[in-house]
C-alpha positions in Angstrom: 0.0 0.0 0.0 1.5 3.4 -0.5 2.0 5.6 1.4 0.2 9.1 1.3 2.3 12.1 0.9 2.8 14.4 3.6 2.0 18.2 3.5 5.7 19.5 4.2 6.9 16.6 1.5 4.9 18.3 -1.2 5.7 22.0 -0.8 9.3 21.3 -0.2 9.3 19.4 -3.4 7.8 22.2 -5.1 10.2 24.5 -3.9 7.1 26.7 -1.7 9.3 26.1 1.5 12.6 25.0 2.4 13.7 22.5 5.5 14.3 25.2 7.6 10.8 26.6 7.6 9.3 23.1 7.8 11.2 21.8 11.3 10.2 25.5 12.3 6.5 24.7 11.5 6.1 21.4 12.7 7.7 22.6 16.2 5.2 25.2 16.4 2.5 22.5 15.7 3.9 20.4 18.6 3.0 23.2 21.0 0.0 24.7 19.3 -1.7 21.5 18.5 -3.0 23.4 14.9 -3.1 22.5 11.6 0.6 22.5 9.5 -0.7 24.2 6.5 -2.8 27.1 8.6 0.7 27.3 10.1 2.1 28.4 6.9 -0.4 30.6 5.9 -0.5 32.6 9.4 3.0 33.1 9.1 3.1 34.1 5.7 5.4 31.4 4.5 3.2 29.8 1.9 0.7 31.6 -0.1 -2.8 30.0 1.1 -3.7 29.1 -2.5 -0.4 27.1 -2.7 -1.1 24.9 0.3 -4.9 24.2 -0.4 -3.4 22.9 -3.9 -0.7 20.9 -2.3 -3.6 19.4 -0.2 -5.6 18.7 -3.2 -3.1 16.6 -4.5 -2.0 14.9 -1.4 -6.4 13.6 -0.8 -7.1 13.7 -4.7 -9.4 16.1 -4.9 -10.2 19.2 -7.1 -9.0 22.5 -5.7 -11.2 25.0 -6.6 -10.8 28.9 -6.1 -14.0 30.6 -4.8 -13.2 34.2 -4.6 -16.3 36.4 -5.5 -18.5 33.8 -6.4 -22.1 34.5 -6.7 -24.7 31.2 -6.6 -28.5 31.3 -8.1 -31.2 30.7 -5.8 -31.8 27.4 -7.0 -28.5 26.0 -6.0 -28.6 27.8 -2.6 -31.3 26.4 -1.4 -30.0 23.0 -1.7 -27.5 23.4 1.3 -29.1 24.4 4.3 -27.6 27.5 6.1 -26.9 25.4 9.4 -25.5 22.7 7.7 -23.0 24.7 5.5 -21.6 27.0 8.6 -21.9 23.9 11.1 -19.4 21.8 8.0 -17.9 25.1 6.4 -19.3 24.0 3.1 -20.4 25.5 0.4 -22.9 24.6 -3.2 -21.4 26.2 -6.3 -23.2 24.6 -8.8 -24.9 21.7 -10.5 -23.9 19.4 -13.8 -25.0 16.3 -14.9 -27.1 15.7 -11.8 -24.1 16.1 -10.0 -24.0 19.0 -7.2 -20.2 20.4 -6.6 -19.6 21.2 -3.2 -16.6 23.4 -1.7 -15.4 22.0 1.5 -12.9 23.2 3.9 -12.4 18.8 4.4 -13.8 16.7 1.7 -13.3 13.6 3.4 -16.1 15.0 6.0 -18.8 12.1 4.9 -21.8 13.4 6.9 -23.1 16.4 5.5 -21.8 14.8 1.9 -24.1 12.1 3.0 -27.0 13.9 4.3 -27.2 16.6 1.1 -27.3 13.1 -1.1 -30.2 11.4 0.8 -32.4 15.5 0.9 -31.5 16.5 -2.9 -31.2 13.1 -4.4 -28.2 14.0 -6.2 -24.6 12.7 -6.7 -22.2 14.9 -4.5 -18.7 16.4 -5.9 -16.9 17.2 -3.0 -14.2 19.8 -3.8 -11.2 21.7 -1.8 -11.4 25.1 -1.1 -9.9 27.3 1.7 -11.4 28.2 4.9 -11.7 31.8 4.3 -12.8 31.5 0.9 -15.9 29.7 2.1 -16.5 31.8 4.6 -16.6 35.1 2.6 -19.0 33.0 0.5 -21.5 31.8 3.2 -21.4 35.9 4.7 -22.2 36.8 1.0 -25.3 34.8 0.5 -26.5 33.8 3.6 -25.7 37.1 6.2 -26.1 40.0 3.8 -26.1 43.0 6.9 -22.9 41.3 8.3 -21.3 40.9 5.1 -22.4 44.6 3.5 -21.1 46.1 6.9 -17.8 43.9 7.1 -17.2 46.0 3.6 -18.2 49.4 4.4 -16.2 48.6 7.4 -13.0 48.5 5.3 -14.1 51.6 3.0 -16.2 54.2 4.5 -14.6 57.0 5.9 -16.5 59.0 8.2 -14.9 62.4 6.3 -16.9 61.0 3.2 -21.2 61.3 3.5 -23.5 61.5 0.9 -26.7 64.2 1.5 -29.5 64.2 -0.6 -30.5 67.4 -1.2 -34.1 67.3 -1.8 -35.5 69.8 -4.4 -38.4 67.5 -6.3 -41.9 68.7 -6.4 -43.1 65.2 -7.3 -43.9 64.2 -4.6 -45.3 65.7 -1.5 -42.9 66.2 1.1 -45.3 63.2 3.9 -45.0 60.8 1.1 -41.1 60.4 0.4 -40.5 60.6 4.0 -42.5 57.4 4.6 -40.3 56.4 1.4 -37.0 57.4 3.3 -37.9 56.0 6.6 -38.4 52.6 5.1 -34.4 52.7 3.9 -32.8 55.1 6.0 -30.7 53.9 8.8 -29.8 50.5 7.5 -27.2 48.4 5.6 -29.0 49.2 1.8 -28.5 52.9 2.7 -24.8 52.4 3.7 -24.2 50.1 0.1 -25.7 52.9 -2.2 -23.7 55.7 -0.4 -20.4 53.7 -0.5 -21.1 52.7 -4.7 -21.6 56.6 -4.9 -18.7 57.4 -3.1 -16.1 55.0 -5.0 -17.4 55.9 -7.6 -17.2 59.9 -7.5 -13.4 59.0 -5.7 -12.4 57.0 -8.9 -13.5 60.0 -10.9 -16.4 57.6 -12.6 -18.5 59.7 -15.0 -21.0 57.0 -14.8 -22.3 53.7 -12.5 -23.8 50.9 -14.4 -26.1 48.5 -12.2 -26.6 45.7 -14.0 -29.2 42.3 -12.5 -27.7 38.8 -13.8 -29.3 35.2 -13.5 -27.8 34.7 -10.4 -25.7 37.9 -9.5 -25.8 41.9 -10.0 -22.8 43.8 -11.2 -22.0 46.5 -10.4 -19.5 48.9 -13.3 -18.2 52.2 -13.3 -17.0 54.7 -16.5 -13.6 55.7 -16.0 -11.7 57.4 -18.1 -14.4 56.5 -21.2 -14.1 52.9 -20.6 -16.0 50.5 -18.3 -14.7 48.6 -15.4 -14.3 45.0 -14.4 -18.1 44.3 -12.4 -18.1 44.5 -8.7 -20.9 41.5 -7.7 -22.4 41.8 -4.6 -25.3 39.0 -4.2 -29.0 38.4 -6.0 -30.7 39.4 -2.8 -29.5 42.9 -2.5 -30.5 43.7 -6.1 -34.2 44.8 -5.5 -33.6 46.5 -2.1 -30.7 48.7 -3.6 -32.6 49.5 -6.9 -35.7 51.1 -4.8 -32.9 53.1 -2.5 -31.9 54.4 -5.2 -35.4 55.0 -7.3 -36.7 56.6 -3.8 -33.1 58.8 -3.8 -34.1 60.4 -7.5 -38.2 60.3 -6.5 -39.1 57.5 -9.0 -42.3 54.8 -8.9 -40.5 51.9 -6.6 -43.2 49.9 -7.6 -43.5 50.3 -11.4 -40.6 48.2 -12.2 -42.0 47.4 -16.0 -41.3 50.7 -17.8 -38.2 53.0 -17.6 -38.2 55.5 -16.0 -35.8 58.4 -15.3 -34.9 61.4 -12.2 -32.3 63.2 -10.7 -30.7 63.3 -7.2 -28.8 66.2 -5.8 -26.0 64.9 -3.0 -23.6 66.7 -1.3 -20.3 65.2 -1.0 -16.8 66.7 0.6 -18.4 70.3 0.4 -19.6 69.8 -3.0 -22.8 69.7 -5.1 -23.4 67.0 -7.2 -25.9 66.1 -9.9 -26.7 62.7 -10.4 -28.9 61.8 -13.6 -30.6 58.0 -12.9 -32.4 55.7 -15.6 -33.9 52.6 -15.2 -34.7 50.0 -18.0 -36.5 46.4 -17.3 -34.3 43.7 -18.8 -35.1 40.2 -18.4 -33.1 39.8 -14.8 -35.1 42.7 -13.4 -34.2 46.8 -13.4 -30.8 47.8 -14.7 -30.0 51.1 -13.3 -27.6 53.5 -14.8 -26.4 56.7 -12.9 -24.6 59.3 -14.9 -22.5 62.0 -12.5 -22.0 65.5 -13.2 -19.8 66.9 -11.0 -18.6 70.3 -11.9 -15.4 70.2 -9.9 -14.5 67.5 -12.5 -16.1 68.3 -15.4 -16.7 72.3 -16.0 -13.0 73.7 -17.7 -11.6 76.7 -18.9 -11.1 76.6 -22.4 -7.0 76.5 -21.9 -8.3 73.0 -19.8 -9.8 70.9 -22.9 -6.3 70.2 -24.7 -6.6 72.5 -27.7 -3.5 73.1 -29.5 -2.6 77.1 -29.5 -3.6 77.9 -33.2 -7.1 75.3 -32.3 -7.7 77.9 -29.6 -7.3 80.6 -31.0 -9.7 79.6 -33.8 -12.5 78.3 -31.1 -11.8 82.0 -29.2 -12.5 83.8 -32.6 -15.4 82.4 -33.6 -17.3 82.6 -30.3 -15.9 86.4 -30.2 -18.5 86.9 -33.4 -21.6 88.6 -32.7 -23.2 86.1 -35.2 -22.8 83.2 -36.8 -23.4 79.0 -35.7 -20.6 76.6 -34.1 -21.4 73.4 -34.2 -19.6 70.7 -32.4 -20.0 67.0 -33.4 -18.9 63.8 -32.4 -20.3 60.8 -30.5 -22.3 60.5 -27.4 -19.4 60.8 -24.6 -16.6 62.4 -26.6 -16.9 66.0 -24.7 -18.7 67.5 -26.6 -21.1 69.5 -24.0 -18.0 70.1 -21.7 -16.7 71.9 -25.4 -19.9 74.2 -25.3 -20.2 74.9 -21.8 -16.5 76.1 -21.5 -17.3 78.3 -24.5 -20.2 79.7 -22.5 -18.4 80.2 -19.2 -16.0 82.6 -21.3 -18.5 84.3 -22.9 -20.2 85.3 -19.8 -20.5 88.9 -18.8 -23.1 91.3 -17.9 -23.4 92.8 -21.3 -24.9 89.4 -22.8 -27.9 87.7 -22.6 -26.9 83.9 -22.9 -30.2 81.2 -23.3 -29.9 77.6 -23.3 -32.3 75.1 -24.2 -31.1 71.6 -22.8 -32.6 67.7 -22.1 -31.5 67.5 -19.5 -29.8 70.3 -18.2 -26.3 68.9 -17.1 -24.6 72.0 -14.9 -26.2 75.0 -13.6 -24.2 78.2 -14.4 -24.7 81.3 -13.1 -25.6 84.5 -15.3 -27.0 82.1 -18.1 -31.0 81.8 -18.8 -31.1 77.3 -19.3 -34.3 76.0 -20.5 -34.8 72.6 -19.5 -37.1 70.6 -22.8 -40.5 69.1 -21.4 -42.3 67.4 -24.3 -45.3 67.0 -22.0 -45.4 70.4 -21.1 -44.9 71.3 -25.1 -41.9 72.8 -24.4 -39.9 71.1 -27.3 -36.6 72.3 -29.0 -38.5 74.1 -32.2 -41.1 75.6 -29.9 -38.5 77.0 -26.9 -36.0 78.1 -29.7 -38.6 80.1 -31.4 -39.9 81.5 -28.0 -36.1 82.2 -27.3 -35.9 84.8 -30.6 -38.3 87.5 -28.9 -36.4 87.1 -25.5 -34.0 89.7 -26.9 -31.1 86.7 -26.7 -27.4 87.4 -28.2 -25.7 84.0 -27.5 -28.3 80.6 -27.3 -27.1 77.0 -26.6 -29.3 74.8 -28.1 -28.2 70.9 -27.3 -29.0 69.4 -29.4 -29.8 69.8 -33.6 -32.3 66.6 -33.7 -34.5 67.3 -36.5 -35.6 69.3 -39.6 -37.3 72.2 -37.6 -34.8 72.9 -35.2 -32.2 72.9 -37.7 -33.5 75.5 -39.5 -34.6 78.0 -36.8 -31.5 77.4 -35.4 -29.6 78.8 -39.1 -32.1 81.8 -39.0 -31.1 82.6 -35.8 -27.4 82.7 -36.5 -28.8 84.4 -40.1 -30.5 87.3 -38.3 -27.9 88.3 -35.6 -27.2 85.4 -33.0 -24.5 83.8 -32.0 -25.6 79.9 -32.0 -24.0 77.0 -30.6 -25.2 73.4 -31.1 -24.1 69.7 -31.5 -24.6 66.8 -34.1 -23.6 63.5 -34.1 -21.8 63.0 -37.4 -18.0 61.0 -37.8 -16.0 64.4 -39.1 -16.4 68.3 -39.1 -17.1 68.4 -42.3 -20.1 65.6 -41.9 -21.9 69.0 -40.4 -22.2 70.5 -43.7 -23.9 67.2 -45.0 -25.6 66.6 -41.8 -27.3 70.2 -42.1 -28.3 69.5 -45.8 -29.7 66.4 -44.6 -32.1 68.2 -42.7 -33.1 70.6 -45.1 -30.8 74.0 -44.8 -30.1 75.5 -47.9 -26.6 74.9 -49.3 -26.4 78.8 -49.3 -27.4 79.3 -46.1 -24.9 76.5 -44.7 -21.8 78.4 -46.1 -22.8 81.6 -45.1 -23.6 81.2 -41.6 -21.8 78.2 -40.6 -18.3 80.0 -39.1 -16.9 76.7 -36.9 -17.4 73.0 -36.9 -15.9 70.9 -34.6 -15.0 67.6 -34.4 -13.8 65.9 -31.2 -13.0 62.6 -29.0 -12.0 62.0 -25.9 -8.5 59.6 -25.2 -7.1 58.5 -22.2 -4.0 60.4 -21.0 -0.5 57.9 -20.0 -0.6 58.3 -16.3 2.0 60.5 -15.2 3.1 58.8 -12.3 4.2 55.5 -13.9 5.4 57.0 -17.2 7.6 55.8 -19.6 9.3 55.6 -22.4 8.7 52.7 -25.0 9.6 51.8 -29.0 6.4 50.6 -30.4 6.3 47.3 -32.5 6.7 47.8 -36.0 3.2 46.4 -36.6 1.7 48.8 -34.6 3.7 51.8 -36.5 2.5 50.1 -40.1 -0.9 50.3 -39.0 -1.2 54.0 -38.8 1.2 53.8 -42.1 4.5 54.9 -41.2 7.4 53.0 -43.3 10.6 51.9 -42.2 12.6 55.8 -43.3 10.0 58.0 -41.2 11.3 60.1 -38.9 8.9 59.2 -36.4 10.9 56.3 -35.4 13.5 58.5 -34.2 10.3 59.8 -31.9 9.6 59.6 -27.6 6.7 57.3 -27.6 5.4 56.7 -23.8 3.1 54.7 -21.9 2.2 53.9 -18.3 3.2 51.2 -16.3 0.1 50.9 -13.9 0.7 52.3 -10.3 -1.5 53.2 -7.5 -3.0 56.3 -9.0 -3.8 55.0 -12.2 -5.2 51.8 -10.5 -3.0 49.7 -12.9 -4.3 51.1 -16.0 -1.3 53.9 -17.1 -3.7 55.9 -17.9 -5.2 58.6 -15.4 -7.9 61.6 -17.1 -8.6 62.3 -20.3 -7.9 64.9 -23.0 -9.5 66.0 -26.3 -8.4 65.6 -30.4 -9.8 68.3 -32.3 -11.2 68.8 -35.6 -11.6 72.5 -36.8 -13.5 73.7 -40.1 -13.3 76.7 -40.7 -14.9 78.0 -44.2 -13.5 80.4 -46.7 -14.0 81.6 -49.2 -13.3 78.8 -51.6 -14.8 76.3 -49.4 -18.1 78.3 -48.9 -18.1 78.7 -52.4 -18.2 74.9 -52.8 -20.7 74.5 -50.1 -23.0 76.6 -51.8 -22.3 74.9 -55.2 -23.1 71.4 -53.1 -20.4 69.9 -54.1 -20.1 66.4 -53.0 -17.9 65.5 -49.9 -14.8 64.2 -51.2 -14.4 67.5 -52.7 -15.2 69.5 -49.6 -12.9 67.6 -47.7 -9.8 67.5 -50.2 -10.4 71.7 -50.2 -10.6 71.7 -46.3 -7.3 69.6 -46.2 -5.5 72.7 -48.5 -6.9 75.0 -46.8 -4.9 73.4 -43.6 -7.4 71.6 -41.8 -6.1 69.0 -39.2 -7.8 66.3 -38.9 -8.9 63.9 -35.5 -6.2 61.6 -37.1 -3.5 64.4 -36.8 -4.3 65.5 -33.8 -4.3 62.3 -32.4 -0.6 61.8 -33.5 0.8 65.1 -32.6 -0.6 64.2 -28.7 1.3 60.7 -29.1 4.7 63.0 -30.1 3.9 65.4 -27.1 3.4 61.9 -24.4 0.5 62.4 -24.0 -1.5 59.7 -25.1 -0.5 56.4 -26.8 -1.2 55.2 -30.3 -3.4 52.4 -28.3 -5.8 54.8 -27.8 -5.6 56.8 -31.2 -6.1 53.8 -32.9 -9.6 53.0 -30.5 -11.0 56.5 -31.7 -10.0 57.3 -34.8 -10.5 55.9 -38.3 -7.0 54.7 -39.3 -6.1 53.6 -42.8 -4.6 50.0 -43.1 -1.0 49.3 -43.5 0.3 49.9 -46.6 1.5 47.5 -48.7 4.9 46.7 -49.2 5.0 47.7 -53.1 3.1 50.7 -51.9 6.2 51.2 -49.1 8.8 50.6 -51.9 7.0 53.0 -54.2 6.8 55.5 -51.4 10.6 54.9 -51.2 11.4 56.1 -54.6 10.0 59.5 -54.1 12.0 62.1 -52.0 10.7 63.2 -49.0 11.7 65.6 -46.0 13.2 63.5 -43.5 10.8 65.8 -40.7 7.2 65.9 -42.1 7.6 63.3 -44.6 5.8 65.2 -47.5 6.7 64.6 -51.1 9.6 67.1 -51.7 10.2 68.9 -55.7 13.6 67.7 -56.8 14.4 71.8 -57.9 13.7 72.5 -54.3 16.7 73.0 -51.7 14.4 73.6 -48.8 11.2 71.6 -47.5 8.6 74.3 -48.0 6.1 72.6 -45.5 8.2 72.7 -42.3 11.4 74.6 -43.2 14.2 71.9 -43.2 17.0 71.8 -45.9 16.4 68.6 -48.5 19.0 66.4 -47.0 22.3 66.1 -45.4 24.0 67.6 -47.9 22.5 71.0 -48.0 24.5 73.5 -45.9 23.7 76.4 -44.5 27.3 78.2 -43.5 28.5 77.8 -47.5 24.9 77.9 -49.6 23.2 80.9 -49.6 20.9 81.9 -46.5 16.9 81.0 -47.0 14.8 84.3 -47.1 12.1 83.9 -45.0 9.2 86.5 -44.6 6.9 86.2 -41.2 3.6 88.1 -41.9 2.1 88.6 -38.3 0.5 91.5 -36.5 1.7 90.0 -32.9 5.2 92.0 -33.0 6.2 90.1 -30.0 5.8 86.7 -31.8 7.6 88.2 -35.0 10.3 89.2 -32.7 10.5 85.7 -31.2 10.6 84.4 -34.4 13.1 86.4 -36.1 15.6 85.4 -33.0 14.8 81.5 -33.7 15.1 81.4 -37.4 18.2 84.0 -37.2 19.9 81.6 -34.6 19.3 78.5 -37.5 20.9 80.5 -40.2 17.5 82.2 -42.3 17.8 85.5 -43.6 14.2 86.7 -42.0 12.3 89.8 -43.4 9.0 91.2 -41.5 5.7 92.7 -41.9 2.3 93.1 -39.5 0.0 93.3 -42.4 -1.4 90.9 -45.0 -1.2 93.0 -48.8 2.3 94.0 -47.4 3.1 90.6 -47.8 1.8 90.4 -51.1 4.1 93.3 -52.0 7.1 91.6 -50.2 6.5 89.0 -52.2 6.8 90.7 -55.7 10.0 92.5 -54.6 12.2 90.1 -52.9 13.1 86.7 -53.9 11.7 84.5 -51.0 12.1 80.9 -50.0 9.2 80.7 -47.7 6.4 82.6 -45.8 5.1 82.2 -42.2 1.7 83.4 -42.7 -0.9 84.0 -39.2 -4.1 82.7 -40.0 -5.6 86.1 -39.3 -3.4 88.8 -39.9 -4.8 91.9 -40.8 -5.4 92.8 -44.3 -5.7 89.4 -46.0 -7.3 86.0 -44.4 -4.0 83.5 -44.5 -5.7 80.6 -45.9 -6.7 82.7 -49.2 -3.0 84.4 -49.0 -1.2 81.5 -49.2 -3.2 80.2 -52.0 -2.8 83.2 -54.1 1.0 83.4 -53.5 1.0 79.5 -54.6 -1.1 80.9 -58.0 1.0 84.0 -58.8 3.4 81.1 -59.5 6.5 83.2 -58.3 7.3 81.2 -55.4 6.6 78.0 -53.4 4.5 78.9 -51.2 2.8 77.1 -48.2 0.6 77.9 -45.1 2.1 77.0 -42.3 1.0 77.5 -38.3 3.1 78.7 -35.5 2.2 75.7 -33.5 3.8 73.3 -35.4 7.4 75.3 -35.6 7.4 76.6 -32.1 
């Protein structure tokens, strides 16, 4: 007969614990009379998982970890709570007629015997640790103790929720006989510690979602969903009603959706809390959207803009008329955009209107509508009710259909400054968007003075950092080839820390689209031309795109081509013929653009051709910087000087013109609104006049 191994035998032999530790442990379990593996695991030698397996083997048995499981009903009720604390067992779940059972000692044959005779099933006994089962039986079988052994570990008594009550649904004896049913108990504690985490990891929103046999429990961080918390069938129902009485909702219509609001105060805060419910087949799934406005509400400097992207969004809410419309999908920041426009438009010389469903942030100074179909307060209806309230700036949320879309392009027509969103893939899907809904081509390109596209990414955690050389594969699927200078580029990531809860990402920050018409562009708008052609017009006219953006935040660290790549539409890797083609034609070794083989100098971003260009024995590059900021021309003149260009200067637009004629130049830094002449159109005509290579080019990109 053989003889069975011993416990010490088996982790020595797989290297968990050397001899030393064992004669330690066993004289310990001569005085103490306990257990040699719970000797271990007090002690810290041996991870508890490790010696549960080791034990496994030594009775052959199946090991099974138990952490955070959740059982149905059905297979609950098989055990008998007694029985399963009296044996520290525990059901997990049912196959072939056969019941698995956890136990602390599978070779217990009494209550293996006992569930057999009561259930008439085959019994799988299985090993699992003793504080695993516990954790289970407090789950499902002593909710209060188990709910309060948590908050126990969280709750700080710094951190309350308030509910700030300011619902006229209700009378005020009705939803405190609501309250009193849930105030002062563990359901209370639960939903104020899932509110606070959840505000604490900065969640934007908290998913509650009902299972067969569980509830989890997400939150939205950083645009992306956590891994479910599960807490217990049981405590679904109780915590949904805490939470419908919370935002003054039906607790017993549980068959149609239903939305509210809830006002907490938390830390010396006010926060707005937005709940809907929706029946799904495993009962009410609850989603609570947070607004905090400590988190939330920024300055326009605060939403990531690059300098010349702000400058453009500052100019065209400076108009007196005209509509800016900001587009993208639901959650890519596109109401934090508008509201950070409004909160620097306000002054006491304006009178700013909203119209909003719902209203998200309360600002002071500004006139917000709040839409109530019921009431007949609709977006056409309030907009048109808005015109004789004498407005000069009006937020409209939301451009939905036909009618609002065109009262909303009279308004801008007739002297209003209108801001609005609309959920199209570009900026310039705006311009087909509005003709979509009727608006004159005409009255598109005349009134439409900024379209914005936007999406939010997740910034690299600064904490945890750094540097990295991406795979090759992931450079060839945004298109780079093997000679781009891009590989001689800082990429970063993060690492995961403590902050960034093992993510490397903490916060978020825009990529911006900007369209601004001209001339040639409105022209073409009017003329409906179709959108390839708008967008190949907006392109020379110097139009980043998302794309773009996105890249020039990699460059800068701070976000990761990961995260471009989940926003943006990317182009798939080029082929390699397409790479060796691209290989035959010159390019600047900085921007990569397809360079003239007459030129000497890269007329996109200033560099000489190649190596062998030389600046001390060729002649200097002329250079003329047309700018009415004589503090940036200065600034300019001292950088270019210092890199060997010969720079000339003027503050006006036609005196660039005239430059042009008289001197022979090699390039032109043009402002995109210097006095005089519009850049976009001045760079186009010095490209025409055919006397010099000519580009646009932004201060942002040398500086």
């Amino acid at each position: 007969m053989n003889r069975r191994k011993r416990l010490g035998e088996v982790l020595s032999k797989a290297g968990l614990i050397n001899s030393e530790k064992l004669n330690q442990a066993l004289a310990i379990q001569k005085q103490e009379r306990k257990f040699l593996g719970r000797i271990f695991i007090e002690r810290g030698w041996v991870a508890e998982k490790d010696v549960y397996q080791a034990l496994a083997e030594i009775l052959n048995v199946e090991y099974v970890d138990i952490s955070g499981v959740i059982v149905s009903e059905q297979v609950l009720q098989l055990v008998p709570e007694e029985l399963a604390k009296a044996h520290l067992i525990f059901p997990l779940s049912i196959q072939d007629r056969t019941l698995q059972l956890a136990m602390e000692n599978p070779l217990q044959l009494e209550p293996i015997q006992l569930i057999e005779f009561k259930t008439q099933l085959r019994v799988k006994p299985m090993l699992a640790s003793r504080s695993k089962i516990q954790d289970a039986l407090n789950r499902h079988f002593s909710i209060d103790n188990y709910v309060e052994r948590v908050l126990n570990h969280v709750k700080s008594p710094k951190e309350k929720i308030e509910v700030i009550n300011d619902t006229d649904d209700q009378t005020e004896e009705d939803l405190g006989k609501l309250k009193k049913m849930t105030e002062e108990n563990q359901i209370t504690q639960l939903t104020n510690l899932l509110l606070v985490n959840a505000i604490k990891k900065r969640a934007t929103d908290v998913h509650i979602e009902p299972g067969e046999g569980v509830v989890g429990i997400r939150y939205r961080v950083d645009g992306l969903l956590t891994d479910p918390i599960r807490i217990p069938k049981a405590l679904q129902l109780p915590l949904v009603s805490r939470i419908k009485i919370m935002a003054s909702l039906d607790i017993a219509d549980r068959r149609r959706p239903q939305d509210g609001k809830i006002k907490i105060n938390f830390s010396g805060r006010q926060i707005d809390l937005r709940v809907s419910t929706l029946p799904t087949n495993f009962g009410e799934k609850v989603v609570i959207r947070i607004l905090d406005k400590k988190s939330t509400l920024h300055s326009l400097e605060e939403l990531g803009m690059s300098v010349i992207q702000l400058a453009l969004f500052q100019h065209a809410i400076s108009q007196p008329q005209g509509l800016i419309l900001v587009t993208g999908p639901t959650g890519s920041g596109k109401t934090t955009t508008l509201y950070a426009g409004l909160n620097a438009l306000r002054d006491k010389t304006k009178n700013i209107v909203t119209i909003e469903d719902p209203i998200e942030y309360q600002l002071e100074g500004i006139n917000q509508v709040q839409v109530n179909e019921k009431a007949g307060l609709t977006f056409p209806s309030t907009l048109r009710s808005i015109l004789r309230q004498d407005p000069n700036v009006i937020l409209v949320g939301e451009i939905r259909d036909v009618e609002t879309a065109k009262i909303a392009t009279q308004a801008a027509q007739t002297g209003h400054l209108v801001l609005s969103t609309l959920h199209t893939n570009d900026a310039l899907g705006t311009v087909t968007r509005l003709f979509n809904l009727g608006v004159p081509p005409d009255q598109v390109a005349s009134n439409l003075i900024l379209a914005i596209a936007q999406r939010l990414v997740r910034r690299v955690c600064q904490q945890c950092k750094k540097s990295y050389a991406p795979s090759s594969e992931e450079l060839k699927k945004f298109g780079f080839h093997s000679r781009s200078k891009i590989l001689r580029s800082t990429f970063y990531k993060g690492t995961g820390c403590e902050q960034c809860k093992k993510t490397g990402y903490y916060g978020q920050v825009g990529l911006f689209e900007m369209l601004v018409p001209e001339d040639t562009l409105k022209a073409a708008i009017t003329d409906k031309l179709g959108e390839t052609t708008l967008k190949k017009l907006a392109l020379e006219q110097g139009m980043n795109t998302l794309l773009q953006d996105g890249l020039h935040k990699v460059l800068q660290g701070i976000t990761t081509l990961e995260e471009i790549a989940r926003v943006c539409q990317i182009q798939e890797v080029l082929n390699l013929e397409t790479q060796a083609n691209q290989a035959a034609i010159e390019r600047c070794a900085d921007c990569e653009k397809e360079l003239d083989p007459t030129w000497n100098l890269c007329p996109y971003c200033g560099l000489p051709k190649s190596p062998e260009f030389n600046r001390e024995t060729s002649k200097p590059c002329k250079i003329l910087v047309a700018n009415d900021n004589s503090l940036m021309v200065e600034s300019l003149q001292l950088l270019l000087e210092d890199n060997g260009y010969k720079v000339l200067q003027t503050l006006h637009g036609e005196k660039a013109i005239s430059k042009m004629q008289e001197e022979n130049l090699d390039f032109i830094l043009f402002d995109v609104l210097p006095p005089g002449r519009n850049g976009f159109g001045a760079g186009r005509e010095l490209q025409a006049l055919e006397e010099i290579k000519a580009i646009l080019r932004k201060f942002s990109h040398l500086t």
